[in-house]
C-alpha positions in Angstrom: 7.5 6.2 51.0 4.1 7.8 50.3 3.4 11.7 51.7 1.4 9.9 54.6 4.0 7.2 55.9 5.6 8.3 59.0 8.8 10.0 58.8 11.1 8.4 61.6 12.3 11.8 63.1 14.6 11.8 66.3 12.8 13.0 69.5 13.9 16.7 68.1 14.1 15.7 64.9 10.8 17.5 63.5 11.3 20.9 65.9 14.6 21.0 64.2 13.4 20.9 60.7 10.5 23.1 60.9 12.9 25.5 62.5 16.1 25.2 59.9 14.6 24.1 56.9 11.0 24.6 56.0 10.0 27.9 54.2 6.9 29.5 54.2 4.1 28.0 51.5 3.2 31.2 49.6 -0.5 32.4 50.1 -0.5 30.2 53.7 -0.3 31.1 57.1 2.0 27.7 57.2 5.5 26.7 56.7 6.3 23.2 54.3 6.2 19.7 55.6 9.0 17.6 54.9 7.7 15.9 51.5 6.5 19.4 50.4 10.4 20.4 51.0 11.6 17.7 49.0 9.5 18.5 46.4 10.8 21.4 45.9 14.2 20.1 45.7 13.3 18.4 43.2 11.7 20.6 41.2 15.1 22.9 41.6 17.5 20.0 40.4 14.8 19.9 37.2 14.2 24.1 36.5 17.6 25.5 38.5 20.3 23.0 37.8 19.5 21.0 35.1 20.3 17.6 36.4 18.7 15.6 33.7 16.9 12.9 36.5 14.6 10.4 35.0 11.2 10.0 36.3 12.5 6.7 38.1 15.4 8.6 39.6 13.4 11.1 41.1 11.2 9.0 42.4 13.8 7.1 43.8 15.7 10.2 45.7 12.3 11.5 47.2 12.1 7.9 48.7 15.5 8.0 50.0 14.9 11.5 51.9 11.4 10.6 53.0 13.3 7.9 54.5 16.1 9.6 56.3 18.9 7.7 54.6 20.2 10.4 53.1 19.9 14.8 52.0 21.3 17.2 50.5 22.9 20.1 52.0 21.0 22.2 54.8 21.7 25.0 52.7 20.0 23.1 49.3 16.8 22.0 51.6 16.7 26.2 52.6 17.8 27.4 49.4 16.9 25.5 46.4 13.8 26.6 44.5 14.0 30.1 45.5 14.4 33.4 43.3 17.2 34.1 45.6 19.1 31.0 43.5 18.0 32.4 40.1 19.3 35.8 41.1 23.0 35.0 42.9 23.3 31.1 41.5 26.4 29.4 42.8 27.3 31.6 46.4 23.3 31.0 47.3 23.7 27.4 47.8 27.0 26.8 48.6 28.0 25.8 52.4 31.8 26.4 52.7 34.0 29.7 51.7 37.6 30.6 52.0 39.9 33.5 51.8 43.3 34.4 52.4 43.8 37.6 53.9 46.7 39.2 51.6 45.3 42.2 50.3 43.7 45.3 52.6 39.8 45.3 51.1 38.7 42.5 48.8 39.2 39.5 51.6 37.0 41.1 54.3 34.3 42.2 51.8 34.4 39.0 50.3 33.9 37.4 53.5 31.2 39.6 54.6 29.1 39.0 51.6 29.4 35.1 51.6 28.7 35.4 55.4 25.5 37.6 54.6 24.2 35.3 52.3 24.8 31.9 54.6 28.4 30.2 53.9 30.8 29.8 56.5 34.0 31.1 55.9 37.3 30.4 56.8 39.5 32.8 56.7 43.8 32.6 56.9 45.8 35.3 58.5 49.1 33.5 59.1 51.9 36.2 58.9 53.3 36.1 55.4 49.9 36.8 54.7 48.6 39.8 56.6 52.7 41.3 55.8 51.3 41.9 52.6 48.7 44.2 53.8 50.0 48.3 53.4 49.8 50.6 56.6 47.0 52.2 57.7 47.0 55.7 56.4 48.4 58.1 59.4 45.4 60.4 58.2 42.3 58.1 58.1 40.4 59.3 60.4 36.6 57.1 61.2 33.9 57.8 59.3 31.3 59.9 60.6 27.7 59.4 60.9 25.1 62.2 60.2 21.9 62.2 59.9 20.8 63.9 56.2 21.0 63.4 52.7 24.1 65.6 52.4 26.0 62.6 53.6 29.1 61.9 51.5 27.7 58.1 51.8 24.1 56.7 52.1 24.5 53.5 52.4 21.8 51.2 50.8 19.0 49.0 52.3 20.9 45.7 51.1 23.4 43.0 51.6 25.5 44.7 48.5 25.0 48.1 50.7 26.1 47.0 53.4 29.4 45.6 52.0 30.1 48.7 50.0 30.0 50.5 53.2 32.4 48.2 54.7 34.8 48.7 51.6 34.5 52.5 51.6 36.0 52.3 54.9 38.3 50.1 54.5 39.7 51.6 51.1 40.2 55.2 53.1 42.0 53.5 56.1 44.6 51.4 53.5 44.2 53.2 49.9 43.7 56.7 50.1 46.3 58.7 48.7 45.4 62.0 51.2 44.4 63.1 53.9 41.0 64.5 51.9 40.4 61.1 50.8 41.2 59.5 54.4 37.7 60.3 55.9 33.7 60.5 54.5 30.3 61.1 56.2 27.6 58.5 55.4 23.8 58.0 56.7 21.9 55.1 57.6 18.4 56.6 57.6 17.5 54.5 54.6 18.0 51.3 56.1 14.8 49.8 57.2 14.1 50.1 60.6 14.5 47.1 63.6 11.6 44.5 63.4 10.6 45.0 59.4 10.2 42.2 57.2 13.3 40.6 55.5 11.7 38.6 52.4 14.8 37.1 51.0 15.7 35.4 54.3 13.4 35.3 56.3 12.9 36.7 59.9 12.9 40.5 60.5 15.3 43.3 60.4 18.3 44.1 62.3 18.3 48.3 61.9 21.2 50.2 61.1 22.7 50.2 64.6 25.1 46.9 64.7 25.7 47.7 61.1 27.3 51.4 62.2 28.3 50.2 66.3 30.6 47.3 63.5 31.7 49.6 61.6 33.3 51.8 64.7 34.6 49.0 66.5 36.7 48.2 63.1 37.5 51.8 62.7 38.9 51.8 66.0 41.2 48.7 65.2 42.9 50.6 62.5 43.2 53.5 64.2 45.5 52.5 66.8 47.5 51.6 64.0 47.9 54.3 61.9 51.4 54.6 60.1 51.5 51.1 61.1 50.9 47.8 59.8 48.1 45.5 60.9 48.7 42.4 63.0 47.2 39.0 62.3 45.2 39.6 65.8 43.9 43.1 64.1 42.6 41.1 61.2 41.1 38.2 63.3 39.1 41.1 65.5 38.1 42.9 62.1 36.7 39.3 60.5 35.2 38.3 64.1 33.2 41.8 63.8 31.9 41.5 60.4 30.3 37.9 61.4 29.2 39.8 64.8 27.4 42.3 62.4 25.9 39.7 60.2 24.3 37.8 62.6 23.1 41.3 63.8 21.8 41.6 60.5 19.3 38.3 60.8 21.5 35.5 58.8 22.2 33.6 61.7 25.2 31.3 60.2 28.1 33.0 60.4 30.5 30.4 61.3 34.2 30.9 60.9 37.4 29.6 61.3 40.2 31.5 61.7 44.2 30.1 61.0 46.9 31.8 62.0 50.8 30.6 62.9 51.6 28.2 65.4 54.1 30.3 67.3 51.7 33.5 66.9 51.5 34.5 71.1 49.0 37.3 70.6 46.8 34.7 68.2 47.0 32.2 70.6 46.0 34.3 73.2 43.1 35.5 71.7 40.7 33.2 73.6 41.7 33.3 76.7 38.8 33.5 78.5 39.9 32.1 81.3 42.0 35.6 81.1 39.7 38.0 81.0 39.5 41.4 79.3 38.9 39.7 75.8 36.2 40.9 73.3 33.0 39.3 73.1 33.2 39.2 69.4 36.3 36.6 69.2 33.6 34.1 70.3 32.3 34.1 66.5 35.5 31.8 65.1 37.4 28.2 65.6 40.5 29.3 65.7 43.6 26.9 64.6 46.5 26.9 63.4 48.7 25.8 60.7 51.0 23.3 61.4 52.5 20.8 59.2 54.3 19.1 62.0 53.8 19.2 65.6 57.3 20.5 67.0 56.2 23.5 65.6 53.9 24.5 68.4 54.3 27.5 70.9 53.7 26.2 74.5 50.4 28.7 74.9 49.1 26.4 72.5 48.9 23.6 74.8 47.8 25.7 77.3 44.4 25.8 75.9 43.5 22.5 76.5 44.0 23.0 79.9 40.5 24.4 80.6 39.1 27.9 80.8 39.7 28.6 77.5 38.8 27.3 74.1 41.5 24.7 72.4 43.0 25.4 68.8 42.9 23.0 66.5 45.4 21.9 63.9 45.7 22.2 60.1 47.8 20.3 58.2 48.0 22.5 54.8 50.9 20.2 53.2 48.8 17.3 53.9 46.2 18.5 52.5 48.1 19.1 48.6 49.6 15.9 48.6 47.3 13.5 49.3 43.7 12.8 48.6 42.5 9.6 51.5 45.6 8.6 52.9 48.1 6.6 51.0 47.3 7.9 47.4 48.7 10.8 46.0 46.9 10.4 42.2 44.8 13.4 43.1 47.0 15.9 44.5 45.1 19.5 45.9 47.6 21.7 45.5 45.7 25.1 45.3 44.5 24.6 49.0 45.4 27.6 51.2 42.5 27.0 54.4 39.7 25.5 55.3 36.0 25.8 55.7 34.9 26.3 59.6 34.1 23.0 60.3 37.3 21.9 58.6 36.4 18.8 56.3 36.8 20.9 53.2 40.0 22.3 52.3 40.0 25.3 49.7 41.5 27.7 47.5 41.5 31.4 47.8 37.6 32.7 47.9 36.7 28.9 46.8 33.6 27.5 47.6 32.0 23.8 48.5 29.3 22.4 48.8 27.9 19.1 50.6 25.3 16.3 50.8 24.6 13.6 53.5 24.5 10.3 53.8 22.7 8.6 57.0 25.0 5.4 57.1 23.0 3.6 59.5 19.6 3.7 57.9 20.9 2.8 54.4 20.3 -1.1 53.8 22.5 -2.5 51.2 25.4 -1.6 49.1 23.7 -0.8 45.8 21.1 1.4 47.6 24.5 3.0 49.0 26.2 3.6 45.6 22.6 4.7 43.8 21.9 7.5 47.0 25.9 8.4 46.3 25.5 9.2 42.7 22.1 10.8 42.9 23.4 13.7 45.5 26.7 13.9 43.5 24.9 14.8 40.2 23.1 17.5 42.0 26.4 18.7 44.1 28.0 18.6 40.4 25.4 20.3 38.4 25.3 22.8 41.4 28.9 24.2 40.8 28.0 25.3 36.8 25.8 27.8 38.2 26.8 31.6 37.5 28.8 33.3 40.4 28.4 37.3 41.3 32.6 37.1 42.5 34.4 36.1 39.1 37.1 34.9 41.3 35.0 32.4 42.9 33.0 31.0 39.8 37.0 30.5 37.7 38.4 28.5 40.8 34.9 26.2 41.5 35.0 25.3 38.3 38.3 24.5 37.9 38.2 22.0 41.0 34.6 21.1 40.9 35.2 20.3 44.4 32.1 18.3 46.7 32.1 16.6 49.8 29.9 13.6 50.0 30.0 13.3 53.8 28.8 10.2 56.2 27.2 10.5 59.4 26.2 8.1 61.6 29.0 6.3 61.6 29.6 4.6 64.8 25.7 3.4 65.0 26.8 1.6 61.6 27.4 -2.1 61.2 31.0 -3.5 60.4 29.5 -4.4 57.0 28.1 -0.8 56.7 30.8 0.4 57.2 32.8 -1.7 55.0 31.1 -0.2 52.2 32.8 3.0 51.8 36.3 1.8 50.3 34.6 0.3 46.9 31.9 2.8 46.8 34.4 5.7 46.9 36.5 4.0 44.5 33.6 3.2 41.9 32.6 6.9 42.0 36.0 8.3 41.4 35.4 6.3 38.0 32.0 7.8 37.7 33.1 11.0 38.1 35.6 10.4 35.0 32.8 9.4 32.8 30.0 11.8 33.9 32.6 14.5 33.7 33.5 14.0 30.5 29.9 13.5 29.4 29.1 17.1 30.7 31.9 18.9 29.7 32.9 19.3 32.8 36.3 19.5 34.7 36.6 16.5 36.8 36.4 16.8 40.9 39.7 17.4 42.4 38.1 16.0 45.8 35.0 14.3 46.2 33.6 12.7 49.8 34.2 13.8 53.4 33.0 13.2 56.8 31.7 16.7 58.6 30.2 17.1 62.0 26.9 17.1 60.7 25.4 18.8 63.7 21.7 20.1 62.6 21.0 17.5 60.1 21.9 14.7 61.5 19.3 15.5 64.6 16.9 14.8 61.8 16.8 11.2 62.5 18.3 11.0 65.5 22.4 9.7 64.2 25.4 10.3 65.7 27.1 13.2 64.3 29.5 12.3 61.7 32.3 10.2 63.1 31.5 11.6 66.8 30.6 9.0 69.4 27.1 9.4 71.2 28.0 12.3 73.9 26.3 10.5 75.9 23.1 7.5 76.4 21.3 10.5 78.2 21.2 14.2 77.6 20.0 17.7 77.4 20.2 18.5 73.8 20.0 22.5 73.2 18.7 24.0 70.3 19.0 28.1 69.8 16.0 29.6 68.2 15.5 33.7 67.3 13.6 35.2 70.5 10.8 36.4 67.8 9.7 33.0 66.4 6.3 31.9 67.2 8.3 28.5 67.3 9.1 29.6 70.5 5.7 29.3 71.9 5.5 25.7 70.5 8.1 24.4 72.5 6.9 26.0 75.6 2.9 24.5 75.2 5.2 21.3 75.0 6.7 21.4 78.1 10.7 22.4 77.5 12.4 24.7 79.0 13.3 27.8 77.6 15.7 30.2 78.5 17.7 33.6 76.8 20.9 32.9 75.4 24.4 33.5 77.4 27.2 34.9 75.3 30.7 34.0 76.3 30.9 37.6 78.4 28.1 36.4 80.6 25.7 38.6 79.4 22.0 37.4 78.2 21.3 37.7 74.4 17.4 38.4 73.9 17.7 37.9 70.6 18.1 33.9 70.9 16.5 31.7 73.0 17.9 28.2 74.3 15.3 25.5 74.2 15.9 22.4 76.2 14.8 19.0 75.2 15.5 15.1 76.1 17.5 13.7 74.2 19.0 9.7 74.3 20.9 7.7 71.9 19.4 3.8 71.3 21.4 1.2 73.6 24.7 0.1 71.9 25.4 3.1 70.6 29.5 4.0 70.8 29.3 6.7 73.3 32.1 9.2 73.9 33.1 7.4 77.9 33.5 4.6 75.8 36.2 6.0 73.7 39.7 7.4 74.2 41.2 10.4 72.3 43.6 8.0 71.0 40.4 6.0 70.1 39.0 8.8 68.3 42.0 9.8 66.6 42.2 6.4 65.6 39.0 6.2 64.0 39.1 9.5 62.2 42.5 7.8 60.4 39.9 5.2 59.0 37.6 6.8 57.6 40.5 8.9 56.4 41.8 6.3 54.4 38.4 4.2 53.1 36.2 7.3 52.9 37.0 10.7 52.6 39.5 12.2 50.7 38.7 16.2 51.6 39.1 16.0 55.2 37.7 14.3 58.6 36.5 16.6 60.6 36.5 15.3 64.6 36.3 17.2 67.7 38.1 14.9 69.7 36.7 14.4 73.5 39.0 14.5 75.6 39.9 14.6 79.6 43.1 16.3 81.3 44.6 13.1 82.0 45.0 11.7 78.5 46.8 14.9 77.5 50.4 13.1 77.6 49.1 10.7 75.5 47.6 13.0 73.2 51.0 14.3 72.5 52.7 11.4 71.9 50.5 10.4 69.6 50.3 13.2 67.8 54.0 13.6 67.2 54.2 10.1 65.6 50.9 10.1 63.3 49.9 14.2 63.0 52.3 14.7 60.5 51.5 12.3 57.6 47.9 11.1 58.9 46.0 14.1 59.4 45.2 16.8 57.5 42.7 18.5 60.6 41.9 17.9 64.0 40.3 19.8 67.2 40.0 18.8 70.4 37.3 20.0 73.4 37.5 18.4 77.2 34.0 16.7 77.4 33.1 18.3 80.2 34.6 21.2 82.6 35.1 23.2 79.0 33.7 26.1 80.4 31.0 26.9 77.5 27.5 28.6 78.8 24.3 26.2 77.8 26.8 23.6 75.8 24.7 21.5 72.8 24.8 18.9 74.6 24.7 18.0 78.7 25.4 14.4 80.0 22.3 13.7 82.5 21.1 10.5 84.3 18.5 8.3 83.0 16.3 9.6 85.7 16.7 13.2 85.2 16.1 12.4 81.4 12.4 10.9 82.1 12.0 13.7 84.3 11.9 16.2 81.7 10.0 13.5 79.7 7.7 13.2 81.6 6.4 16.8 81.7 6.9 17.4 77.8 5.3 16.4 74.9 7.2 15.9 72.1 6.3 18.4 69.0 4.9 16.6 66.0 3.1 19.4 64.3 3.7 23.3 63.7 0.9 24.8 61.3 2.7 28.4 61.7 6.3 29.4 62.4 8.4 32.3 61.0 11.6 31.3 58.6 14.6 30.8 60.9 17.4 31.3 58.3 19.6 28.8 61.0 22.2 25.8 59.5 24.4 23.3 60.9 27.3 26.4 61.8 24.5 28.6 63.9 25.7 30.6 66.1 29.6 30.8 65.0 31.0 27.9 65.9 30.5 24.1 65.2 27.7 22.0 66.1 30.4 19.8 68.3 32.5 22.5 69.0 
C-alpha cells in the first residue's frame, strides 16, 4: 500500500487514532498520519531495538499496517521513536506490569511509577500476602504541607519526584524506628503549575493538588491503623489512589486489576455500588479473585452479578503454572503470581509484557499469517533486551522473555481463518527455539494470547478479541481530555458531546464523552446471538489452538442464565480456564457504557446529522491506550 491508498478505517477508526496514537510532527502545527506513524516504527525497530529487518521485510510490515491486518502494541505506535525510549528503555514500551503486595514500600512505588509512565498494573493483595506487611507505626503521624523552602521535603517537578514523595511517606508510616522519624514537612511549590506543558507525554499539567489531596487520602488509611496491621481492603484503597493520582497527573492509562481471596468479605464488598457509601476511587481497578476451583467462593461473590454492582472475575493461578494452551504442560509458568488488568498475561512479581495485534479477518492466507506473526514477534523479542530503570524488572523479563501475540477479530473470521492458528502457533514455538538461540537469547516462556483489544481494534472496525459484536447497531463512546482541540473536531462533525460521569454521579470536566454511530457489517456473531455458555465455550478454543498466556473474555451475560453459569463453571473452571469476567449486557449499571445497543433507525439518525472525521491538521497528544480510564475496553 502506497502513502496515498486509502486506509480502510472503521467509521471511528481515524478519530481514534489521531486521538491515541499520533504524536506531534516536530516544527508543525500538525500531528502524524498513519504512514508517517509507521514510519517511525520502523525506524525505532532499526535505531532503538536493533531488529536486523531487511529492506524487503520492512517493506513488507509497513504494507501489513497500512493495510490494517495487523500492529504493534498501542503503546509501540505512541512510544517507539521517542527519547523517552532511549532514556527509560524496556518500562517505556511495555503494556502489562505486575506486583505482589508483600513488603510495605517497594510494591506501591513500583506500581506508581509503571502507572506514571503508561503500563497497567495488576496488583495481588490476597492475605498471605499483605500478612507480610509490619504495622503501621503508632507514631506516624501525616506529613504536613508548608509552603517554604524550609520544608523537610521538596518534592521534585517529575514522575521520579513524585514517587519519592510517595515512598517517604510510606517508609515513616511502616519503617521508622521513632517517633522523630514518624512524620516530615514537604512543599509542592516547585511543581509546575495546572495547565503547563508536559513534553514527555503530551497534554498539560495536573498541579500539585491531586498529588498532595493523594497523598492525604493514603495517610488517612494508615492512620486508622496505627499499631495495627493493614488489611487487603487498606491496600486495594492505597493502590486505587495512586492510579486516582496518576491520571490526575495527565497519563490517562492507569488500568488495574486488583486480586484478592475468594472468601475475603470486605474485598468483595468493595464495589458495592449498589451499597452506597463507597469511595470513588475503587472505580480505578477490575477486581477478581484467586480461585483455583470454584467451591471456593464466598456467596457475596455471586452477589455481584446480580446487578448494581460490578462482577469479580476469576483467576486461576494453578492453571496458569501448569499449562501453556490447554492440554500441554511442555512449557510450564511457574513464576506466575497475577495478572495484567485485562487479564490475558499472567506475570511474575514486578514483570512486564508486552503485545502486538493481529487483525484475523483482514489477513488473506496462511503464509501472509505466519510472515505478519514473525515480523511483530522479532520486534516484541528484541523489545524485552532493552535496559530497565527497576533491576528487578529487567532480571525477570529476561528470564521469561514473555510476549503475547494476540488475535482480534475473531468471530468476523472464516472457519478456515480461523483454522490457522493451531499450526501457526506451533511453527513459531519452533521459531522461537532457533531465533533464540541465534540471539543469545532465553527462549519465551509464553508467546500468543487473545486480549480485549478495545482501542485498536476500532481501527478497522473488528470485533474485539474473541467478543461477539455488542450489537449490529450502537452508540460507541470514546473519552477524550476536556482540553483537546480534538474536541472541537467532533463537534463541527455533528456528535454529541458531553462531560464525563464518574461512578459517584458527579461530572468530570476533565474528560469529555463523544458519541458516534457505530454498526458492525451483517453476519457478524453478535452478543444476542450468543450464550454465556457459548462464550465460555469459545474462549476454551482459542484456549487450546491459540493462546497459551491467557483468553481474556468478558462474558455477556443476563440474570437468567446465572444457574447455568454455575454449573458450568464447576465442571470446566477448574482445568479449562486460567481467567474469566463476566458483565450483564445491559442493566449493569455503568454511566455512559462504551458501547449502547440502539435501533437501526436511531443509528441513521445520528448519521444523518454527522459527518464522519477523515482529517485533523491539529490536535494536542492524548497520551490515551486500550486500558483508558481504569478499567477495560469491554469491562
Amino acid at each position: 500500500m502506497s502513502i496515498e491508498q486509502e486506509i480502510p478505517w472503521s467509521t471511528v477508526g481515524y478519530l481514534t487514532y489521531k486521538r491515541t496514537y499520533a504524536r506531534k510532527v516536530p516544527g508543525e502545527d500538525r500531528t502524524e498520519e498513519l504512514p508517517e506513524t509507521i514510519d517511525r516504527v520502523l525506524a525505532s525497530c532499526r535505531d532503538q531495538l536493533n531488529v536486523g529487518f531487511t529492506t524487503a521485510e520492512e517493506a513488507r510490515l509497513r504494507d501489513y499496517m497500512l493495510s490494517l491486518k495487523c500492529s504493534v502494541a498501542g503503546r509501540f505506535l505512541w512510544q517507539m521513536g521517542t527519547a523517552t525510549v532511549d532514556r527509560l528503555g524496556l518500562a517505556s514500551l511495555q503494556n502489562c506490569a505486575f506486583v505482589n503486595v508483600d513488603t510495605p514500600v517497594r510494591p506501591f512505588c513500583w506500581a506508581m511509577d509503571m502507572m506514571a509512565l503508561g503500563s497497567g498494573v495488576g496488583f495481588n493483595i490476597q492475605r498471605k500476602n499483605i500478612d507480610k506487611l509490619p504495622a503501621v507505626r503508632s507514631w506516624f503521624k501525616a506529613p504536613t504541607r508548608v509552603y517554604h523552602a524550609g520544608a523537610d521535603f521538596i518534592i521534585p517537578d517529575s514522575r521520579e519526584g513524585w514517587v519519592r514523595f510517595l515512598g517517604k511517606t510510606l517508609k515513616a508510616a511502616f519503617l521508622s524506628e521513632d517517633p522523630l522519624h514518624g512524620t516530615f514537612t514537604y512543599s509542592a511549590q516547585v511543581i509546575r503549575s495546572k495547565g503547563s506543558p508536559m513534553l514527555s507525554f503530551g497534554g498539560t499539567a495536573s498541579g500539585p493538588e491531586d498529588l498532595c489531596w493523594g497523598v492525604e487520602q493514603i495517610s488517612k488509611i494508615l492512620l486508622k491503623r496505627a499499631g495495627r496491621k493493614i488489611r487487603p481492603i487498606d491496600a486495594l484503597d492505597i493502590m486505587n489512589i495512586i492510579a486516582h493520582i496518576i491520571v490526575a497527573g495527565n497519563v490517562r492509562r492507569s488500568a488495574q486489576i486488583a486480586i484478592g481471596d475468594p472468601d475475603d468479605v470486605e474485598y468483595l464488598l468493595a464495589k458495592r455500588w449498589d451499597i452506597g457509601g463507597l469511595p470513588a476511587w475503587r472505580g480505578m481497578s477490575n477486581n477478581s479473585v484467586a480461585c483455583d476451583d470454584i467451591s471456593e467462593l464466598h456467596d457475596y461473590f455471586w452477589q455481584t452479578y446480580e446487578g448494581g454492582s460490578e462482577p469479580y472475575g476469576l483467576i486461576n493461578l494453578r492453571l496458569s503454572r501448569e499449562v501453556g494452551r490447554l492440554g500441554e504442560t511442555k512449557y510450564p509458568d511457574l513464576s506466575v503470581e497475577g495478572f495484567n488488568p485485562c487479564g490475558e498475561q499472567g506475570l511474575a512479581n514486578m514483570e512486564t509484557c508486552c503485545l502486538a495485534e493481529l487483525f484475523l479477518p483482514n489477513i488473506e492466507s496462511l503464509g501472509e499469517f505466519a510472515d505478519m506473526t514473525e515480523l511483530l514477534y522479532r520486534i516484541c523479542k528484541h523489545s524485552l533486551m532493552l535496559p530497565s530503570h527497576h533491576p528487578e524488572t529487567e532480571a525477570i523479563v529476561r528470564k521469561n522473555m514473555r510476549m503475547g501475540l494476540g488475535l482480534t477479530g475473531v468471530l468476523q473470521a472464516s472457519p478456515e481463518q480461523r483454522s490457522w492458528a493451531d499450526p501457526v502457533y506451533l511453527w513459531l514455538r519452533e521459531f522461537d527455539k532457533r531465533y533464540s538461540a541465534q540471539h543469545c537469547m532465553n527462549r519465551s516462556v509464553k508467546l500468543t494470547t487473545v486480549k480485549p483489544s478495545g482501542t485498536l481494534s476500532l481501527l478497522p472496525g473488528v470485533t474485539p478479541g474473541i467478543h461477539p459484536g455488542f450489537a449490529r447497531f450502537m452508540y460507541r463512546r470514546i473519552r477524550i481530555a476536556s482540553d483537546s482541540p480534538l474536541v472541537d473536531v467532533v463537534k463541527a462533525h455533528g456528535y454529541p458531546v458531553e462531560y464525563q460521569v464518574g461512578l459517584d454521579g458527579q461530572q468530570d470536566y476533565g474528560t469529555v464523552v463523544a458519541t458516534f454511530p457505530f454498526s458492525y457489517p451483517e453476519g457478524t456473531v453478535l452478543a444476542s446471538e450468543l450464550s454465556a455458555i457459548d462464550q465460555l465455550k469459545l474462549v476454551r478454543e482459542l484456549q487450546t489452538t491459540w493462546s497459551d498466556n491467557s483468553v481474556s473474555c468478558t462474558v455477556y451475560y443476563k440474570k437468567e442464565e446465572l444457574p447455568e453459569v454455575r454449573e458450568y463453571l464447576e465442571k470446566y473452571y477448574r482445568d479449562n480456564h486460567k481467567t474469566v469476567s463476566f458483565l450483564l449486557h445491559t442493566g449493569h449499571g455503568f454511566n455512559q457504557a462504551p458501547f449502547e445497543e440502539i435501533s437501526e433507525e436511531e443509528f441513521n439518525a445520528l448519521l444523518s446529522v454527522s459527518k464522519v472525521i477523515t482529517s485533523v491538521n491539529v490536535a494536542d497528544f492524548d497520551s490515551n491506550d486500550e486500558c483508558a480510564a481504569g478499567a477495560c475496553p469491554i469491562r
